[in-house]
C-alpha positions in Angstrom: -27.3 -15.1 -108.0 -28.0 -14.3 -111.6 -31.7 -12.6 -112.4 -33.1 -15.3 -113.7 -32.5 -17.5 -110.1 -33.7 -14.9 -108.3 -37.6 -15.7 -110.4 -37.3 -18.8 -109.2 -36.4 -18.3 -105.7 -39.2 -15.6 -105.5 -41.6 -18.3 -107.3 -40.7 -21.1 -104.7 -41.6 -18.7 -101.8 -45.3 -18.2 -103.3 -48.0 -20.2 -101.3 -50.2 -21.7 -103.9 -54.0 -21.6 -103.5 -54.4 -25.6 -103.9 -52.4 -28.2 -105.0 -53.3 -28.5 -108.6 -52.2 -24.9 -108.6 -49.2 -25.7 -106.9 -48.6 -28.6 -109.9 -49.3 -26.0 -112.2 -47.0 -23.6 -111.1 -44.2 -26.4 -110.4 -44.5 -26.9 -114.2 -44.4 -23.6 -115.2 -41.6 -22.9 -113.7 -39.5 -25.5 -115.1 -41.0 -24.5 -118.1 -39.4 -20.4 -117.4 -36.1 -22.0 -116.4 -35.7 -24.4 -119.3 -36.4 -20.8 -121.8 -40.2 -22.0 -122.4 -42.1 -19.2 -120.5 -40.9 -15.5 -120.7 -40.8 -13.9 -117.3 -43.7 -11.5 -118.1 -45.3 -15.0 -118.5 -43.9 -16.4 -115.5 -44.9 -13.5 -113.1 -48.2 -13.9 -114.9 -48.4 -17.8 -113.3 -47.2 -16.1 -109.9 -49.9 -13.9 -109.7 -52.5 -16.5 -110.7 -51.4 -19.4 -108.4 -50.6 -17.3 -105.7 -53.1 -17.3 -102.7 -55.6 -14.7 -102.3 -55.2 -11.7 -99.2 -57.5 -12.6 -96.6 -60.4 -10.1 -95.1 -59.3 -8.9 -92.0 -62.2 -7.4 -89.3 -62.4 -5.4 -86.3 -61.7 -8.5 -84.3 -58.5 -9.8 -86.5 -57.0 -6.0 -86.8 -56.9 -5.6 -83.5 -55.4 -9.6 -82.5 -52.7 -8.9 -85.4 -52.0 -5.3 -83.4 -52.4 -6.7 -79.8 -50.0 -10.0 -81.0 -47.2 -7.2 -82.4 -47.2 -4.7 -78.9 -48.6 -1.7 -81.2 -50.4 0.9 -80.4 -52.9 1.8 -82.9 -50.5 5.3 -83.7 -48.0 3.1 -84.7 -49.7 0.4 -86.3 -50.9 3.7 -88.5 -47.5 4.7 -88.8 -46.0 1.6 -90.2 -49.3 1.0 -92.6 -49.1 4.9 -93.5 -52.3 5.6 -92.9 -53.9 7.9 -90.6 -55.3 7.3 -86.6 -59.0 7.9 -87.3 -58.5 4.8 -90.3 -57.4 2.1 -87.4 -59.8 3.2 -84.9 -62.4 3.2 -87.7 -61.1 -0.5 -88.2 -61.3 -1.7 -85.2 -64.7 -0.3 -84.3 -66.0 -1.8 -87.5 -66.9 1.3 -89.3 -64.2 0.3 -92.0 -63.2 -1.9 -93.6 -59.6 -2.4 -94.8 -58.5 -2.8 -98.5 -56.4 -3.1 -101.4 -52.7 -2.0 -100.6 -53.6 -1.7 -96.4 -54.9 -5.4 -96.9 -51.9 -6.4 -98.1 -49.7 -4.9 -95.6 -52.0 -6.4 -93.1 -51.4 -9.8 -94.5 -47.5 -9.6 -94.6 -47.7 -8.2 -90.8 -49.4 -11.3 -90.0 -47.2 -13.7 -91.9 -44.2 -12.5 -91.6 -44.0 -10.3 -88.9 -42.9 -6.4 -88.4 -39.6 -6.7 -89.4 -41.0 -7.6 -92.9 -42.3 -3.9 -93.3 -39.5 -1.6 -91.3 
């Protein structure tokens, strides 16, 4: 697979945040394959069409740990982040963000093999 189909195959794998951003991004693609859009451009339209992380509380942090068999060391472990932070999550003290939200979010999409 040459570099260029591999921006594409990443692009098609992005969940769009509506429909008219999923028409937009269609087009921009084409647009990227046909030598229209650079790919600075292109990741540009990724990151703007793709759907935003969602919040995740006490209650959801510890469904999304209880769902995957992990004990809150672990779940620490695999999101490199200390104890005290997931037992501060789940007791609502904290709140998860940035790159731990993320990770949070591909755990629950995709699953732990997605991180190991």
């Amino acid at each position: 697979m040459t570099p260029k189909n591999q921006t594409q195959v990443k692009a098609r794998s992005t969940k769009a945040k509506s429909p008219i951003f999923d028409a937009v991004h269609e087009t921009a693609r084409d647009f990227h394959r046909l030598g229209f859009i650079s790919k600075r451009n292109m990741h540009q339209f990724d990151a703007l069409c793709m759907e935003s992380v969602p919040d995740y509380d006490s209650e959801k942090i510890r469904a999304l740990r209880d769902h995957l068999q992990l004990s809150q060391a672990v779940l620490a472990a695999v999101l490199n982040t200390s104890l005290s932070t997931v037992r501060k999550w789940e007791g609502g003290e904290k709140h998860p963000s940035g790159p731990s939200l993320k990770l949070l979010s591909l755990l629950d999409r995709k699953g732990l093999e997605a991180v190991l």
